[in-house]
Backbone as CSV, one residue per row, in Angstrom:
resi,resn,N_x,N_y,N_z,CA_x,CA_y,CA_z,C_x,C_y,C_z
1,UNK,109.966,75.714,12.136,109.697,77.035,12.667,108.327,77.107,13.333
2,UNK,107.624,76.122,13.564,106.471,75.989,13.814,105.881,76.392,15.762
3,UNK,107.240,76.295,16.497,107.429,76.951,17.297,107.707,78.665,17.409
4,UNK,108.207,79.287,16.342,108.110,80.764,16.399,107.094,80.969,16.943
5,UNK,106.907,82.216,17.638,106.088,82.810,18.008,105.432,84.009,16.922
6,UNK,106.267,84.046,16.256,106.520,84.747,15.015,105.819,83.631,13.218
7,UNK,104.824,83.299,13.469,104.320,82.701,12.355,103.300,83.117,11.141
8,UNK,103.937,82.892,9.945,103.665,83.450,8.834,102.893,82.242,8.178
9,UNK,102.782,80.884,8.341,101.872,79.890,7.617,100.566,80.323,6.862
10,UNK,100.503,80.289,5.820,99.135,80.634,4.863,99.150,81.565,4.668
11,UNK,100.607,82.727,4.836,100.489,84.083,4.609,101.193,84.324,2.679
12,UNK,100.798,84.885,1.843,101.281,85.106,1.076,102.182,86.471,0.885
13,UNK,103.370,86.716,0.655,104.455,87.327,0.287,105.456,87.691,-1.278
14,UNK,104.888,88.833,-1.390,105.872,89.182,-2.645,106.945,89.995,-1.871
15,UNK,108.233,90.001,-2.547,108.971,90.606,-2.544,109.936,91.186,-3.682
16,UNK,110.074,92.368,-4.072,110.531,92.925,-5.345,112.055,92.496,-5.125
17,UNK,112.637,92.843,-5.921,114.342,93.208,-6.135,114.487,91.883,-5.233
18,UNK,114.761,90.240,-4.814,114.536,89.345,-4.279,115.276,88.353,-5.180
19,UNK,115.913,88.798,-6.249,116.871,87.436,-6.119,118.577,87.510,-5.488
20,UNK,118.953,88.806,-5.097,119.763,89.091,-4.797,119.835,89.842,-3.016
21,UNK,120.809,89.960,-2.186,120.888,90.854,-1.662,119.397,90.957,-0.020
22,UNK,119.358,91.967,0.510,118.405,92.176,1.555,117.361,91.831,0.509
23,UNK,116.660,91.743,-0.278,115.505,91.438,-0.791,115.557,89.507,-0.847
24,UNK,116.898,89.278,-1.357,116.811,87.547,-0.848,116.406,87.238,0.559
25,UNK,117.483,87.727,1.231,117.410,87.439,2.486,116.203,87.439,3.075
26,UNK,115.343,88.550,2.498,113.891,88.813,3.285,112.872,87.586,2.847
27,UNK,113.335,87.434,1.303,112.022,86.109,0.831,112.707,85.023,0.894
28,UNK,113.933,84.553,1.801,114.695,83.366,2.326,113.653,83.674,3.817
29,UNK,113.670,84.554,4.598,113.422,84.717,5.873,112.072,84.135,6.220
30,UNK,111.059,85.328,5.212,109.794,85.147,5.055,109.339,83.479,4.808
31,UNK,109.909,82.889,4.390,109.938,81.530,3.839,109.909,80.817,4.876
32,UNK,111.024,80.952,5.767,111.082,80.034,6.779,109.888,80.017,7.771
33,UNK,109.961,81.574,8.147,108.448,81.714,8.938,106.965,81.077,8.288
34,UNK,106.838,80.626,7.240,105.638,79.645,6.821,105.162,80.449,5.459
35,UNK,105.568,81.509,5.305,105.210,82.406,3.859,105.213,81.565,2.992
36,UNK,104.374,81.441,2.010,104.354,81.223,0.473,104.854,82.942,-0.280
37,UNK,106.246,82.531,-1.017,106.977,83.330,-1.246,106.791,83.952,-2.936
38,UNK,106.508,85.070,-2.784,106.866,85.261,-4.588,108.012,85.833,-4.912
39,UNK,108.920,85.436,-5.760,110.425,86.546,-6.092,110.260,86.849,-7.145
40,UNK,110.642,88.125,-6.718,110.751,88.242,-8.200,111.699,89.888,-7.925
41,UNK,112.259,89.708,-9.485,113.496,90.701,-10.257,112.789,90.712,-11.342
42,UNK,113.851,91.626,-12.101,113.682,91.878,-13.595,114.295,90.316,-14.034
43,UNK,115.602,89.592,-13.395,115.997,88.301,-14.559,115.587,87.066,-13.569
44,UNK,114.614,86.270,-14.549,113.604,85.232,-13.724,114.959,84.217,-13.599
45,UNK,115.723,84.201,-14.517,117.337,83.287,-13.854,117.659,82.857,-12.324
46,UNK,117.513,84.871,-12.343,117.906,84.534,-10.290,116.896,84.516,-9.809
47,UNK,115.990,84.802,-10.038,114.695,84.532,-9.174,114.571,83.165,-8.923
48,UNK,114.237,82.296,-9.748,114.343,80.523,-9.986,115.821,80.304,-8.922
49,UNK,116.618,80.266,-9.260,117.411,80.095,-8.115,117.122,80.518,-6.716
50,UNK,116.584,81.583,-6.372,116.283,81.834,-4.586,114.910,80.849,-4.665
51,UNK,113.947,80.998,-5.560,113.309,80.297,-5.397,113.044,78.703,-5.048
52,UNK,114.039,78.378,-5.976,115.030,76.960,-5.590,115.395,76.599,-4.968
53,UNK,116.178,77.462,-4.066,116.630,76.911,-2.816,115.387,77.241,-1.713
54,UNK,114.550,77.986,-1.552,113.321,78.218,-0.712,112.433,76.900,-0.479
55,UNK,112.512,76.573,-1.666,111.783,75.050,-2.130,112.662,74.012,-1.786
56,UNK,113.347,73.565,-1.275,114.799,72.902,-1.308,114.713,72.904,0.244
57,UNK,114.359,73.813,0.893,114.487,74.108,2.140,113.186,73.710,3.008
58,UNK,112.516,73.158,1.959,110.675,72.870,2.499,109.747,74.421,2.430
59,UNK,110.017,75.512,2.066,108.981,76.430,1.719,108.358,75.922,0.806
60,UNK,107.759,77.325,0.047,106.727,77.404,-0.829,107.202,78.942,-1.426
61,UNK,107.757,78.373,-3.209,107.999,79.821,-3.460,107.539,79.408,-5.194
62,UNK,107.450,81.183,-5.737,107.328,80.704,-7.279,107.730,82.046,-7.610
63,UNK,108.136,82.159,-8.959,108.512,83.084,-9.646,107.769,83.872,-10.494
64,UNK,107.839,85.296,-10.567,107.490,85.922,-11.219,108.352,87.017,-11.699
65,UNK,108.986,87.404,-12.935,109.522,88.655,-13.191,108.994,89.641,-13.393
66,UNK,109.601,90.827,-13.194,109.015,91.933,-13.068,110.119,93.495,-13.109
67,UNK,109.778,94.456,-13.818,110.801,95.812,-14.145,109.828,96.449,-13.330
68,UNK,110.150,96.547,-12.074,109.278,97.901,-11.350,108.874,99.229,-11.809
69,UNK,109.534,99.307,-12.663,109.683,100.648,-13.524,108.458,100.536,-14.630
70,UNK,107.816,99.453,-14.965,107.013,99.316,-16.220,105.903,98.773,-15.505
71,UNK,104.659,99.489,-15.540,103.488,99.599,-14.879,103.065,97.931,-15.298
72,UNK,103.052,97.584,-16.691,102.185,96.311,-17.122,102.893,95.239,-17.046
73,UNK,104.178,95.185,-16.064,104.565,94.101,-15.335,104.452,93.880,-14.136
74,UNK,104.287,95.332,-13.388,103.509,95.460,-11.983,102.574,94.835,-12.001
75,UNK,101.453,95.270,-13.006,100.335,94.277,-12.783,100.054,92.981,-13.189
76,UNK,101.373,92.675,-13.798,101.672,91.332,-13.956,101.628,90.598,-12.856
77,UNK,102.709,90.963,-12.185,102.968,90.877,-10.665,101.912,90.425,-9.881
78,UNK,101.366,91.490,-9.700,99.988,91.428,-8.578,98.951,90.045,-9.335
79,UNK,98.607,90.555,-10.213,97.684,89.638,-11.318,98.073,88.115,-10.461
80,UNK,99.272,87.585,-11.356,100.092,86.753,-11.573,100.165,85.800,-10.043
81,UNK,100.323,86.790,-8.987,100.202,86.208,-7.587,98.836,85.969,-6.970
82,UNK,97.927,86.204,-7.636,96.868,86.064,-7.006,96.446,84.960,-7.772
83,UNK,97.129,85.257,-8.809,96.068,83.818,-9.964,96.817,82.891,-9.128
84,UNK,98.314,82.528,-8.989,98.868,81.865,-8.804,98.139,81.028,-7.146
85,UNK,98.254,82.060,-5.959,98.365,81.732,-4.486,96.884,82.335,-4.012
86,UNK,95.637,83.508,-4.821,94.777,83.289,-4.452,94.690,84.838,-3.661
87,UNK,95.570,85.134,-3.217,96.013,86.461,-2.571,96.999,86.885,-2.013
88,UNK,97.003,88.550,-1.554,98.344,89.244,-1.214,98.193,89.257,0.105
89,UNK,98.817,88.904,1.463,99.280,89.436,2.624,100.089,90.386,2.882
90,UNK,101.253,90.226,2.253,102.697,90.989,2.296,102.825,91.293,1.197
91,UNK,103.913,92.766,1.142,104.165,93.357,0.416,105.584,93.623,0.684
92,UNK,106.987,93.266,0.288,108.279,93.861,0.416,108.565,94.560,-0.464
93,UNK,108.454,95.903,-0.900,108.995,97.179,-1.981,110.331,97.641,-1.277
94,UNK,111.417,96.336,-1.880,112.609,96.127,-2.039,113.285,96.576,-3.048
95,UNK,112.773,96.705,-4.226,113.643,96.933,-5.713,113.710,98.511,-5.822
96,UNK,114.903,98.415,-6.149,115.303,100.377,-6.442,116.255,100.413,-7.683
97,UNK,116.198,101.141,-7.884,117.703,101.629,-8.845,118.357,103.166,-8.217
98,UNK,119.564,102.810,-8.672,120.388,104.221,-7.979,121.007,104.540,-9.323
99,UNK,120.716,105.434,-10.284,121.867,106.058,-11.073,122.371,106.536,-11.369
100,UNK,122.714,107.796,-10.116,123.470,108.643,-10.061,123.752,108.709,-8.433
101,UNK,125.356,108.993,-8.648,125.790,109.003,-7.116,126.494,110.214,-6.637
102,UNK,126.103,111.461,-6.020,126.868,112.690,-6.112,125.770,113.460,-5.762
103,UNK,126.543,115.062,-5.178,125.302,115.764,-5.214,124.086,116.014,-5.775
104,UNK,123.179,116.387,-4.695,121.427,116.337,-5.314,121.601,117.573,-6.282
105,UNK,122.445,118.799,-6.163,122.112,119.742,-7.035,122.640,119.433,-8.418
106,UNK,123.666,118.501,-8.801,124.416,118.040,-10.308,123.479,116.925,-10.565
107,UNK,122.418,116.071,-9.992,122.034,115.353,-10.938,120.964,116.045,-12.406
108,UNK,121.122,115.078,-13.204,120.046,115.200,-13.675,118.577,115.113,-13.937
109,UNK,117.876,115.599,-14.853,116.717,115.594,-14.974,116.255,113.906,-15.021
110,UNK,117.056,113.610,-16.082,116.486,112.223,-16.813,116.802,110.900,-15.069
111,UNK,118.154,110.682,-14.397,118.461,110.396,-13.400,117.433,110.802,-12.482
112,UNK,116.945,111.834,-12.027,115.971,112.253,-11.192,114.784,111.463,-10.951
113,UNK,114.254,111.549,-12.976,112.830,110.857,-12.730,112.964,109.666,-13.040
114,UNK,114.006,108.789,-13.369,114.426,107.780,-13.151,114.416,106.836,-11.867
115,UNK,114.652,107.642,-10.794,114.895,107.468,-9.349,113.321,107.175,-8.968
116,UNK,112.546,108.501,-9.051,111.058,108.740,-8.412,110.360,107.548,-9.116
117,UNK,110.198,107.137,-10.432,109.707,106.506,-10.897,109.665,105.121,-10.855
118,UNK,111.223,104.600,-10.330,111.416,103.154,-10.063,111.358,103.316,-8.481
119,UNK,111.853,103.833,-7.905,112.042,103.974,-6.517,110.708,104.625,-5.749
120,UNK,109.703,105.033,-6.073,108.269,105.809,-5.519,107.069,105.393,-6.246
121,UNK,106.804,105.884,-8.089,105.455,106.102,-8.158,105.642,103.820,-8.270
122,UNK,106.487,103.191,-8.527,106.360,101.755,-8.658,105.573,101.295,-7.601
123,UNK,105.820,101.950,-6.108,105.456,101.287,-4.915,104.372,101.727,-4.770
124,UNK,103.778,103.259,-5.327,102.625,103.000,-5.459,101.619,102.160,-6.091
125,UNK,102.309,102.338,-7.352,101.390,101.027,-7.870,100.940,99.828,-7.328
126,UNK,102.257,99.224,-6.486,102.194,97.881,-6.286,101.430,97.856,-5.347
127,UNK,101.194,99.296,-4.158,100.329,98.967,-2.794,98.624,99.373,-3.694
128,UNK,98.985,100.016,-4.600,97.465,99.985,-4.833,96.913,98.900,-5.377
129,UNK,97.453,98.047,-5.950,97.180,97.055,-6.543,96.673,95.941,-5.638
């Protein structure tokens, strides 16, 4: 890829929700463009696997798990990638949960802040971090 015009070499990259799905695809993508990749999910299982094949492919990836939802794995996260690669370039706030599917006026309370909390105040964390 060293011809892209599009080059990511020496850039470091996390990406949340990343062992599955558009969050793979993005830290498969990111990878190719020259990223040193972090994946990470809640189960380090699949993470090690995208990671595996990233590495397999001539990137540079490593694992970290992580519940977006639980602040002191966020800063696991961040921590964890810097100890690891030294620093953050990129940021993909990929990981969500959906658990309720139906009108906004029938959900619930608990579903609600369920949503804001994994899906919003997480990404704050992670950009403040």
């Amino acid at each position: 890829m060293k011809n892209t015009p599009f080059d990511l070499t020496g850039k470091v990259a996390i990406i949340t929700g990343s062992s599955r799905g558009i969050g793979r695809s993005s830290a498969e993508l990111l990878a190719k463009l020259g990223a040193k990749v972090v994946v990470s999910s809640r189960k380090a299982d699949a993470c090690k696997e995208v990671a595996d094949g990233i590495i397999a492919a001539g990137g540079d990836a490593t694992v970290i798990p992580c519940n977006i939802a639980r602040k002191a794995e966020v800063e696991a996260l961040i921590s964890g990638t810097i100890k690891h690669y030294g620093k953050i370039d990129i940021l993909v706030c990929n990981a969500a949960v959906n658990p309720y599917y139906g009108p906004l006026l029938d959900i619930t309370d608990e579903a609600f802040d369920k949503i804001m909390g994994s899906n919003v105040k997480s990404n704050i964390w992670l950009s403040a971090l």
